[in-house]
N, CA, C and O atoms as a CHARMM CRD file, in Angstrom:
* protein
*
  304
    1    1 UNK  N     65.77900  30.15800 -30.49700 PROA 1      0.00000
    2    1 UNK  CA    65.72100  29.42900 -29.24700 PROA 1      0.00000
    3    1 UNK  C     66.76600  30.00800 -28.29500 PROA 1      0.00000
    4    1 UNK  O     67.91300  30.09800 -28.73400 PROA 1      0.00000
    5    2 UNK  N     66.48700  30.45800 -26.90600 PROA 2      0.00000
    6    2 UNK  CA    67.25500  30.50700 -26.27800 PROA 2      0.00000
    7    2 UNK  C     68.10100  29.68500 -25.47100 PROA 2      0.00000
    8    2 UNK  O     67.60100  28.59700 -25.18300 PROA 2      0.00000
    9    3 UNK  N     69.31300  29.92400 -25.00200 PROA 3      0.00000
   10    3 UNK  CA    70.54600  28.90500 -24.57400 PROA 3      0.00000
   11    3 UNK  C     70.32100  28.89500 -22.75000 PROA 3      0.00000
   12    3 UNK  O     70.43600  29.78300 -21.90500 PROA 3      0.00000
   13    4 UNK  N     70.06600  27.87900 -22.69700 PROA 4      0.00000
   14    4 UNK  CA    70.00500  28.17300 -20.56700 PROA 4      0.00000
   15    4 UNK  C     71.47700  27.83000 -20.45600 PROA 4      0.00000
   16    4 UNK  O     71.93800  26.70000 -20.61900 PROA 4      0.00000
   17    5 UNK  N     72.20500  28.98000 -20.14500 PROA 5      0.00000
   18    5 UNK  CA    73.74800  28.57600 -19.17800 PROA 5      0.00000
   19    5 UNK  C     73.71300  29.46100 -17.57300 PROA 5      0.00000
   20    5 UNK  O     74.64300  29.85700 -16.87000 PROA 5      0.00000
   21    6 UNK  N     72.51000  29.53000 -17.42800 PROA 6      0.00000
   22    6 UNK  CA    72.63900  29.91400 -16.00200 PROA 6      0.00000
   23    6 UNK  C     71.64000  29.00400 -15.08300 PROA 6      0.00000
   24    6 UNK  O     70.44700  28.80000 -15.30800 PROA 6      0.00000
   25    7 UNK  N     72.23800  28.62300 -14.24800 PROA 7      0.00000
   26    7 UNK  CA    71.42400  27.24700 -13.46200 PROA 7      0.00000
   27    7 UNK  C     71.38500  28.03800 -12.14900 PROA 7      0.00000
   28    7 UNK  O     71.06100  27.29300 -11.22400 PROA 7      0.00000
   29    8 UNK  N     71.62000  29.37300 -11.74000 PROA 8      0.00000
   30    8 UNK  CA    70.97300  29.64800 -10.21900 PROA 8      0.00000
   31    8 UNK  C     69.40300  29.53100  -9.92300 PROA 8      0.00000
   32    8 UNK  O     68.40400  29.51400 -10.64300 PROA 8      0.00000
   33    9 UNK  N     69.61800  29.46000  -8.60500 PROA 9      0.00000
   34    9 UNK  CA    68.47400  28.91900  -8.26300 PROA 9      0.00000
   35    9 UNK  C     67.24100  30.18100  -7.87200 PROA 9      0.00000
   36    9 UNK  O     67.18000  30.88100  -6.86100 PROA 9      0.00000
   37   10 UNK  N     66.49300  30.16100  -8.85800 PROA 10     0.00000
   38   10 UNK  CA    65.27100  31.22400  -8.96900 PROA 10     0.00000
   39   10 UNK  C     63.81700  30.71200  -8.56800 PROA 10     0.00000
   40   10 UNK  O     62.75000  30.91500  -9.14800 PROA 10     0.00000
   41   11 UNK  N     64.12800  29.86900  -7.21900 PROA 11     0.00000
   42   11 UNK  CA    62.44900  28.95700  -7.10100 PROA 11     0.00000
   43   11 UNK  C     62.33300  30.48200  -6.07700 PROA 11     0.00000
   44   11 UNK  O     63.17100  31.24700  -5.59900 PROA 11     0.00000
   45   12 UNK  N     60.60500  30.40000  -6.06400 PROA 12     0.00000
   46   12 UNK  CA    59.60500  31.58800  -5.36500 PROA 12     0.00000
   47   12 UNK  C     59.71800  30.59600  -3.94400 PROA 12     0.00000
   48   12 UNK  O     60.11700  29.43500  -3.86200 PROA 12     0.00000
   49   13 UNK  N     59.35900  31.24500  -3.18500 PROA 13     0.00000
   50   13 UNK  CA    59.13000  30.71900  -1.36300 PROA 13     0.00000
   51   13 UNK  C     58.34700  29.74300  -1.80600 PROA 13     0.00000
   52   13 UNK  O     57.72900  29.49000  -2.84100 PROA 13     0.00000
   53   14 UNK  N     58.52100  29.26600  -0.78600 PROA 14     0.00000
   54   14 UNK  CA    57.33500  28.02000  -0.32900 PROA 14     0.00000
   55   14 UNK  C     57.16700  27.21500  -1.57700 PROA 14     0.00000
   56   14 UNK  O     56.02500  26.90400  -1.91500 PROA 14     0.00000
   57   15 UNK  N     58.40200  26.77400  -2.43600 PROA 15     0.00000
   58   15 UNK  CA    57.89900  26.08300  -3.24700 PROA 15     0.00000
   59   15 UNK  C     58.67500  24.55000  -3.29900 PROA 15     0.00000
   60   15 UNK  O     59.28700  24.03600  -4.23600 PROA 15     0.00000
   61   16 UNK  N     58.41900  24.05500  -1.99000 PROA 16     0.00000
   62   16 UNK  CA    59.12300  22.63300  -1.68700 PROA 16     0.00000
   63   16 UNK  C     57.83600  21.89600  -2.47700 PROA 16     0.00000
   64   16 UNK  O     56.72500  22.31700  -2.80200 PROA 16     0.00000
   65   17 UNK  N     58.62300  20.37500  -2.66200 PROA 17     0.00000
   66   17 UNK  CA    57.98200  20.02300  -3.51900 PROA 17     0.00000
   67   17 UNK  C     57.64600  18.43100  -2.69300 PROA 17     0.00000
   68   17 UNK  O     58.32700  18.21400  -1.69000 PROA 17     0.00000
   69   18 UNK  N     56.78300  17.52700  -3.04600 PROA 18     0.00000
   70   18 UNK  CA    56.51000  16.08200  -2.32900 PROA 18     0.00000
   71   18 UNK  C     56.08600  14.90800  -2.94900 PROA 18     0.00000
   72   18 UNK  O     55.06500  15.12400  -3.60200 PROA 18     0.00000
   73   19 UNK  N     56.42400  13.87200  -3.00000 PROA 19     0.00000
   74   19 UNK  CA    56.39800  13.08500  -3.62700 PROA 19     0.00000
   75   19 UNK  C     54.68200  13.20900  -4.04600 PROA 19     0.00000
   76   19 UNK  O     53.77400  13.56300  -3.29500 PROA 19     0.00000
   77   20 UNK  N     54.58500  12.79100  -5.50100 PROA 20     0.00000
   78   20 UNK  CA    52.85100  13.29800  -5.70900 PROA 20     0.00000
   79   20 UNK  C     52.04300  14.29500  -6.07600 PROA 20     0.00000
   80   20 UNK  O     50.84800  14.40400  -6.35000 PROA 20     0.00000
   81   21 UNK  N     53.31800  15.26000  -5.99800 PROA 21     0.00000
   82   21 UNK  CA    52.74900  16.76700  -6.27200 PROA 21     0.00000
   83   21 UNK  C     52.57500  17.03400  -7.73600 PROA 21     0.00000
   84   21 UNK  O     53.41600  16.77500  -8.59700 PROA 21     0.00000
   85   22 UNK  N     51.94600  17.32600  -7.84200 PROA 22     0.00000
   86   22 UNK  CA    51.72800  17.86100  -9.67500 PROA 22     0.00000
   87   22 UNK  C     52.15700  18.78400  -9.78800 PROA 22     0.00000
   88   22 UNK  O     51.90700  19.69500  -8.99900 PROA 22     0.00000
   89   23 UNK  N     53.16900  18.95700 -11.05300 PROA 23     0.00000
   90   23 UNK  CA    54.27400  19.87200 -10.94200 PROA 23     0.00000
   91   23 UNK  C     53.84600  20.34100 -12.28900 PROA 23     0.00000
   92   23 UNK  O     52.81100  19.85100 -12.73800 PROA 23     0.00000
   93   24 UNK  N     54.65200  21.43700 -13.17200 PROA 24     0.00000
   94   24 UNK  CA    54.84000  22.06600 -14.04400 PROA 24     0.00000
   95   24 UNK  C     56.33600  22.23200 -14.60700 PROA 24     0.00000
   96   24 UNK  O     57.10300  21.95100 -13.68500 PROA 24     0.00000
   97   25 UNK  N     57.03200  22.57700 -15.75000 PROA 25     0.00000
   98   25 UNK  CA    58.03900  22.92000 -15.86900 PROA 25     0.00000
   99   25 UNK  C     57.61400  24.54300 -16.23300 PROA 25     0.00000
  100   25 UNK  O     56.90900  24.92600 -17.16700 PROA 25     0.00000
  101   26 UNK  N     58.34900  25.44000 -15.07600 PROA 26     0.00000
  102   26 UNK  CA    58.29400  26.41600 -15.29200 PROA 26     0.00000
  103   26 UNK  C     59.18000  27.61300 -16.03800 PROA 26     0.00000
  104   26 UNK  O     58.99300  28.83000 -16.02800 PROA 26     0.00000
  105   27 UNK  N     60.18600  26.84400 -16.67100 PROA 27     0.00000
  106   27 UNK  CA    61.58400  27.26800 -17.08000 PROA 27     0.00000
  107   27 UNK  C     62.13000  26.34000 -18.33800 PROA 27     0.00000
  108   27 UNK  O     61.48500  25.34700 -18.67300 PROA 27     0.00000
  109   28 UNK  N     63.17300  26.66200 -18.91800 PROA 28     0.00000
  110   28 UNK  CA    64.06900  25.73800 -19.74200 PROA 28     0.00000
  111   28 UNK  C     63.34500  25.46000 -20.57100 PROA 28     0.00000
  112   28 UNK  O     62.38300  26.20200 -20.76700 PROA 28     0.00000
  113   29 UNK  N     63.50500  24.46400 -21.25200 PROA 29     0.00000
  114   29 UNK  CA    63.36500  23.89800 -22.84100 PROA 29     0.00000
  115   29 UNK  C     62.22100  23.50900 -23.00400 PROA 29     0.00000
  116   29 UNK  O     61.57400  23.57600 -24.04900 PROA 29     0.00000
  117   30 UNK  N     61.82300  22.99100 -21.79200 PROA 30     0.00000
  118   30 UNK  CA    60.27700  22.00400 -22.10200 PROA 30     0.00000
  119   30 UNK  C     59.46200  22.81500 -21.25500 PROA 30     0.00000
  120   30 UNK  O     58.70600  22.22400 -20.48400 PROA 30     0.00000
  121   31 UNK  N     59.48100  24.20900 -21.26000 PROA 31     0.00000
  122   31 UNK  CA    58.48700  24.68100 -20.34000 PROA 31     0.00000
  123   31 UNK  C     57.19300  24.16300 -20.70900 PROA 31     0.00000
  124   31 UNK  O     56.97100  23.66000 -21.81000 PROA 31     0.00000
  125   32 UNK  N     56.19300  24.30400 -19.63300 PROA 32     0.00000
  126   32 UNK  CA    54.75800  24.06100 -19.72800 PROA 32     0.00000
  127   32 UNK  C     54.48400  22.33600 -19.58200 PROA 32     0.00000
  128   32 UNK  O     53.40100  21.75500 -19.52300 PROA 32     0.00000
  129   33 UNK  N     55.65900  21.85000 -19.55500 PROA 33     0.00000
  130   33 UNK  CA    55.14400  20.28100 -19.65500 PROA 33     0.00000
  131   33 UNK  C     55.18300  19.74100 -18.54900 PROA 33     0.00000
  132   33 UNK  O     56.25100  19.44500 -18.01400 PROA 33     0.00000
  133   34 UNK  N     53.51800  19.42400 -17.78400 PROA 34     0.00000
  134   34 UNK  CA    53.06800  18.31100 -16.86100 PROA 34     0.00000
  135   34 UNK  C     53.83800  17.39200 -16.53700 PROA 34     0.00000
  136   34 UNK  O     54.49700  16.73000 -17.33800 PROA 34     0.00000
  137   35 UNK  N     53.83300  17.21600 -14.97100 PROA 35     0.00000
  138   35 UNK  CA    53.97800  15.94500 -14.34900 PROA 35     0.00000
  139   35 UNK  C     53.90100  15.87600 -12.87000 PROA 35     0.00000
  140   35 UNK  O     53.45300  16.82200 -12.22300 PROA 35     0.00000
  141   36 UNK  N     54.32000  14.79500 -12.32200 PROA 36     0.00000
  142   36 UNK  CA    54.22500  13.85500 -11.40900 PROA 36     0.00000
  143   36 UNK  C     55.59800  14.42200 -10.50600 PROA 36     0.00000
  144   36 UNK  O     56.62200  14.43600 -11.18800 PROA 36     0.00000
  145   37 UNK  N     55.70000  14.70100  -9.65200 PROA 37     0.00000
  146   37 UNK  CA    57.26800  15.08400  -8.72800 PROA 37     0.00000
  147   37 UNK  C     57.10900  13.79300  -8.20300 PROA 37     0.00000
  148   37 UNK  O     56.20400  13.30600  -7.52600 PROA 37     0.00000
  149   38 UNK  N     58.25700  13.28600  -8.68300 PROA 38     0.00000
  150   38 UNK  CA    58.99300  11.58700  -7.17100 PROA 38     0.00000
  151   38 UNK  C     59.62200  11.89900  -6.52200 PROA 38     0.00000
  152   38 UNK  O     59.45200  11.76300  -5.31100 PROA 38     0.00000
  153   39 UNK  N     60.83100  12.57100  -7.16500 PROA 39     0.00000
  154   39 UNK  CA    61.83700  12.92200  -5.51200 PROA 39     0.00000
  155   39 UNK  C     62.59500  13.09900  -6.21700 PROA 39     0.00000
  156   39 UNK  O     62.71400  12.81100  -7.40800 PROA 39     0.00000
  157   40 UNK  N     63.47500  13.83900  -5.19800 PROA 40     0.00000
  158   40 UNK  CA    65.19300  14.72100  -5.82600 PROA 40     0.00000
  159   40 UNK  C     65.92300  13.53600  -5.86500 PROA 40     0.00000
  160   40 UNK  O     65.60800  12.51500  -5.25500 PROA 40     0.00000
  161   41 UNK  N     67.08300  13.69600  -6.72000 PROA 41     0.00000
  162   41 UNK  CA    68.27400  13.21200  -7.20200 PROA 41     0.00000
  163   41 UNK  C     68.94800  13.20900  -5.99400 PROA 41     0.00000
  164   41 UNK  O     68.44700  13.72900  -4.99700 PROA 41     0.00000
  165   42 UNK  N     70.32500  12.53400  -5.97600 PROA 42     0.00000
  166   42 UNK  CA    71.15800  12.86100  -4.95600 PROA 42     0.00000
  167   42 UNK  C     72.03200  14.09700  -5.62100 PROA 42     0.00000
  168   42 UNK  O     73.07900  14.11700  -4.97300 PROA 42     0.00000
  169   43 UNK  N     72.05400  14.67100  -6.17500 PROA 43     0.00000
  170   43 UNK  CA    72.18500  16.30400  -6.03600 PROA 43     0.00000
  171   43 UNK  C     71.07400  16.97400  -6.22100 PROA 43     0.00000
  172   43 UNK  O     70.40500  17.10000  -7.24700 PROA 43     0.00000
  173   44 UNK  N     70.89400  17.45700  -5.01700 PROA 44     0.00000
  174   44 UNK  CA    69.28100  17.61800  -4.68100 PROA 44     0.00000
  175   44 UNK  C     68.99900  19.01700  -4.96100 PROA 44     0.00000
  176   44 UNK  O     68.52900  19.69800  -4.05000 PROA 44     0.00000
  177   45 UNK  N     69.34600  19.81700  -6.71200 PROA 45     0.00000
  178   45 UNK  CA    68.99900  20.32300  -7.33000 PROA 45     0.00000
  179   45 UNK  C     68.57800  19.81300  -8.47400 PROA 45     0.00000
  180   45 UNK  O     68.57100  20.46100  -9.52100 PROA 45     0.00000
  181   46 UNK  N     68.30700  18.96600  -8.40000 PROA 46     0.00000
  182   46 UNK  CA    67.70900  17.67700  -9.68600 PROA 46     0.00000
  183   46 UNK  C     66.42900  17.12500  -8.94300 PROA 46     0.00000
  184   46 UNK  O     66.38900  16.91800  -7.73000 PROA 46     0.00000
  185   47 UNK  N     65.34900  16.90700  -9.85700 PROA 47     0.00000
  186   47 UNK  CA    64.41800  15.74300  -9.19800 PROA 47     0.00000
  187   47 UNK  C     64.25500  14.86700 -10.49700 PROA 47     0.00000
  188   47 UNK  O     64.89100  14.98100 -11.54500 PROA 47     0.00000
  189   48 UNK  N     63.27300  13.98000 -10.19600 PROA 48     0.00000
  190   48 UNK  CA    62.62700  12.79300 -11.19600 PROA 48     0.00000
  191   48 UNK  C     61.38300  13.01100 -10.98300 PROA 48     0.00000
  192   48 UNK  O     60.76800  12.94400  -9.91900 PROA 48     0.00000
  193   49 UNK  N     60.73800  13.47200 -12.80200 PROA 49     0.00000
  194   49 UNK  CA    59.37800  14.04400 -12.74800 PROA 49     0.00000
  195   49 UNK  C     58.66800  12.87900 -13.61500 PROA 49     0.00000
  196   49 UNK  O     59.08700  12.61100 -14.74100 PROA 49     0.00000
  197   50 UNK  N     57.73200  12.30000 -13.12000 PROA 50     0.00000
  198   50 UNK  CA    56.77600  11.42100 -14.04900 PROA 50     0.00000
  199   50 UNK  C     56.16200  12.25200 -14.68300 PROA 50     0.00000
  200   50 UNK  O     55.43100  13.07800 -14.13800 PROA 50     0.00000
  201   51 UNK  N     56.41400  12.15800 -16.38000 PROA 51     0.00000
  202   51 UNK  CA    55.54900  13.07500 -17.38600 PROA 51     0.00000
  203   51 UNK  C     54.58400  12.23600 -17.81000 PROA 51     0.00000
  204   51 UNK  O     54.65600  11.05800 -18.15700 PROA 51     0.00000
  205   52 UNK  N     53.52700  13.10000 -17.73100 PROA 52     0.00000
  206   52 UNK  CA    51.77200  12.55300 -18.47700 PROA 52     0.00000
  207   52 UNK  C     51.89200  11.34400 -19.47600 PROA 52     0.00000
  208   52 UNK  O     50.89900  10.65900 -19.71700 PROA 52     0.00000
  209   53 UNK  N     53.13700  11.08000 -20.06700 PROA 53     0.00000
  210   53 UNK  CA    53.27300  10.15900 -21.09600 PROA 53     0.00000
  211   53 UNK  C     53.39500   9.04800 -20.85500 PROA 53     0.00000
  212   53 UNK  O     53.28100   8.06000 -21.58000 PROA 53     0.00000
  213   54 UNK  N     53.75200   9.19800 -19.31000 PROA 54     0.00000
  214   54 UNK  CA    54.52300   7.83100 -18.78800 PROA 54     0.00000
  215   54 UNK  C     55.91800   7.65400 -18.52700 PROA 54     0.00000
  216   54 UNK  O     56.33900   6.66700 -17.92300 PROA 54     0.00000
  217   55 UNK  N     56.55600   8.45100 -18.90100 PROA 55     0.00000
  218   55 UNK  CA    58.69600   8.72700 -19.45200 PROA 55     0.00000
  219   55 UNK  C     58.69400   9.83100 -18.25500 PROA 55     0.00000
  220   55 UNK  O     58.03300  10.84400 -18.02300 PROA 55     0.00000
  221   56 UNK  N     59.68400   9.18700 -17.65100 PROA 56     0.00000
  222   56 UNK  CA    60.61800   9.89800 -16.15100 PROA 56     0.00000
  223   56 UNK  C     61.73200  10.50900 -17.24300 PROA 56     0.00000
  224   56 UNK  O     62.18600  10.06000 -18.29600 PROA 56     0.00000
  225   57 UNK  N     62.02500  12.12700 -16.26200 PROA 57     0.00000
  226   57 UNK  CA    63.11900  13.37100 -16.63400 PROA 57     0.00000
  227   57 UNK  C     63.42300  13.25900 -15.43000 PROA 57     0.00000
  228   57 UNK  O     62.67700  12.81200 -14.55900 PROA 57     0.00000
  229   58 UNK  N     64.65500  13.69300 -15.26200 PROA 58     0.00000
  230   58 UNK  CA    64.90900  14.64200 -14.44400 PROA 58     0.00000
  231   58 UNK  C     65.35700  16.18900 -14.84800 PROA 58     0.00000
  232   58 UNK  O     66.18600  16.56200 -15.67700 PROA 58     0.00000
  233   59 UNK  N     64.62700  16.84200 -14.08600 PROA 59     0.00000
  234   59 UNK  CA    64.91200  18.40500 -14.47100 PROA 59     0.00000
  235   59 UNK  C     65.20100  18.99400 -13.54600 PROA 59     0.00000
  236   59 UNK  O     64.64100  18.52800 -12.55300 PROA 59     0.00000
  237   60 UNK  N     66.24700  20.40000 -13.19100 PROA 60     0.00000
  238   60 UNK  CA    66.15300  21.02500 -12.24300 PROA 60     0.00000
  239   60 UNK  C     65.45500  22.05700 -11.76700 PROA 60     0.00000
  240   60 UNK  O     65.15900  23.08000 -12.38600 PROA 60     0.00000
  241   61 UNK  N     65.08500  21.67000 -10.20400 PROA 61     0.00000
  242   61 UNK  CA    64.29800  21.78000  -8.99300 PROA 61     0.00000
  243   61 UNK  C     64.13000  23.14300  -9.65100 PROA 61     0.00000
  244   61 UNK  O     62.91600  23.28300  -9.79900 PROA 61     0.00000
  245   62 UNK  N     64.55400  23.85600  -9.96000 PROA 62     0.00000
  246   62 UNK  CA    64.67000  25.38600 -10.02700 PROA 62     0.00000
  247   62 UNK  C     63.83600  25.88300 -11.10100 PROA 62     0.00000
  248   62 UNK  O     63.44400  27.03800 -11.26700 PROA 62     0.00000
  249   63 UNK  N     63.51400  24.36500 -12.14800 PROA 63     0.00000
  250   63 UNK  CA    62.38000  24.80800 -13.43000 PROA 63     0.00000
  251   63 UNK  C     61.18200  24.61600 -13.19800 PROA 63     0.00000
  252   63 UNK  O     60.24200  24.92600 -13.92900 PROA 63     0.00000
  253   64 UNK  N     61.13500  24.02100 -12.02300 PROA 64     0.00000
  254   64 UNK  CA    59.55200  23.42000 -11.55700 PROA 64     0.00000
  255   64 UNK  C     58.89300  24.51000 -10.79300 PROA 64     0.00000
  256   64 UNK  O     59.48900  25.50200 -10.37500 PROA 64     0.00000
  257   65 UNK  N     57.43800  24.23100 -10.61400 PROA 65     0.00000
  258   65 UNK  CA    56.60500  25.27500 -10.72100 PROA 65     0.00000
  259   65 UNK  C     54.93700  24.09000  -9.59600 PROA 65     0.00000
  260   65 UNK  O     54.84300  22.90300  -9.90700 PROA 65     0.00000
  261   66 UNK  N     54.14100  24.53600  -8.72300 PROA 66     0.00000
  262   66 UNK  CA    53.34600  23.53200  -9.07600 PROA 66     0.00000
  263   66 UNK  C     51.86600  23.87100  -9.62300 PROA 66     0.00000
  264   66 UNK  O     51.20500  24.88600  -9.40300 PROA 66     0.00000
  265   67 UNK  N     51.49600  22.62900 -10.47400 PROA 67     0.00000
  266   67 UNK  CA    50.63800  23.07500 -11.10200 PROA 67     0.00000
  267   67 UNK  C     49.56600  23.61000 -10.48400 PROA 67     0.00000
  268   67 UNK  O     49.44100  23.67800  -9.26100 PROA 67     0.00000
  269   68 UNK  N     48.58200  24.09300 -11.49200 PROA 68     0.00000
  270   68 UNK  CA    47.65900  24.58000 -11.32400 PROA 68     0.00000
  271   68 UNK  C     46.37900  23.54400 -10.57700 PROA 68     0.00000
  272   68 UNK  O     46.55200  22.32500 -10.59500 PROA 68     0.00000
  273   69 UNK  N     45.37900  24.01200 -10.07200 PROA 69     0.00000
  274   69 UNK  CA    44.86500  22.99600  -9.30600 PROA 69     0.00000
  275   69 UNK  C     44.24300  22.28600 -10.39400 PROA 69     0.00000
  276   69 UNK  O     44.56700  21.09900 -10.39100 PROA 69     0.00000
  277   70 UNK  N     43.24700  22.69900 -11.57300 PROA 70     0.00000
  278   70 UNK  CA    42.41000  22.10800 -12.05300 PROA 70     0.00000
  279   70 UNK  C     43.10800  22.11200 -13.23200 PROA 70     0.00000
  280   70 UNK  O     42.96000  23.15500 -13.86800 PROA 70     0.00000
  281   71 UNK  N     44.03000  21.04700 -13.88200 PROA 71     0.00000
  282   71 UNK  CA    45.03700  20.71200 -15.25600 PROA 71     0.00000
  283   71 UNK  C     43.81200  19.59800 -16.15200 PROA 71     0.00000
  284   71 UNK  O     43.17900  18.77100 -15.49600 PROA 71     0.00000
  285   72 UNK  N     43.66900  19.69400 -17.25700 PROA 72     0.00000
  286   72 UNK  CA    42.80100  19.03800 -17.62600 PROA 72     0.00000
  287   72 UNK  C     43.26800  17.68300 -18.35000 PROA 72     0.00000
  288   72 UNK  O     43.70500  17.84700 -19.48900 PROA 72     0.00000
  289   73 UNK  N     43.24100  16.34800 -17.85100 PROA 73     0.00000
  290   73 UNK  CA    43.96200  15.48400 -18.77200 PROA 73     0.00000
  291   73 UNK  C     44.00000  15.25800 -20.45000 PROA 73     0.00000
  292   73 UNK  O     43.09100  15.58700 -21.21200 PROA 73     0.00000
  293   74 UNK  N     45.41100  14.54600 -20.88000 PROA 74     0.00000
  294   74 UNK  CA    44.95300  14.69100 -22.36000 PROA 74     0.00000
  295   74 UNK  C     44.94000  13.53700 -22.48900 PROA 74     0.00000
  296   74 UNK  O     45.54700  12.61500 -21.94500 PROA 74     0.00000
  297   75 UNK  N     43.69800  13.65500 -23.78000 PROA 75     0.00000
  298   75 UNK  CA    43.15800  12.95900 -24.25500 PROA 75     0.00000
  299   75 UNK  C     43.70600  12.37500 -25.85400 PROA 75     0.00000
  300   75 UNK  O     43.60900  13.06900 -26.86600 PROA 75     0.00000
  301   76 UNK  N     44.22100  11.13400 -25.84200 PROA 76     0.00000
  302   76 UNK  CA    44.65100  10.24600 -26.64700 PROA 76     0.00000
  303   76 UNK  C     43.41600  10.03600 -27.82900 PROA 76     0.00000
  304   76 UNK  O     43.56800   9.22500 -28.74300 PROA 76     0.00000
């Protein structure tokens, strides 16, 4: 497993994010895992992501990604 100790900020252009947006984790520990963007933290390199499960993260802005248009829900 690799160790994240570098937190600069590596987001691509145009990748502001809005309350609602379906996001991705594109980085760090939990890459690949779905959700919901609510809004940045008040250090607004942090947000609060509603994951598919129902359970709010916050992760940083800098791991997010947005998803793909057509994500297929899972099925319980």
């Amino acid at each position: 497993m690799q160790e994240v100790t570098n937190m600069k900020d590596e987001r691509r252009e145009g990748s502001t994010f809005r309350e609602g947006d379906q996001v991705v984790l594109d980085h760090g520990t939990y890459q690949g895992t779905l959700g919901v963007f609510l809004h940045l933290n008040k250090d607004v390199n942090w947000a609060d992501i509603a994951q598919r499960n129902g359970s709010l993260w916050s992760h940083p802005v800098a791991w997010l990604a947005h998803a793909p248009a057509a994500v297929p829900a899972v099925a319980n």
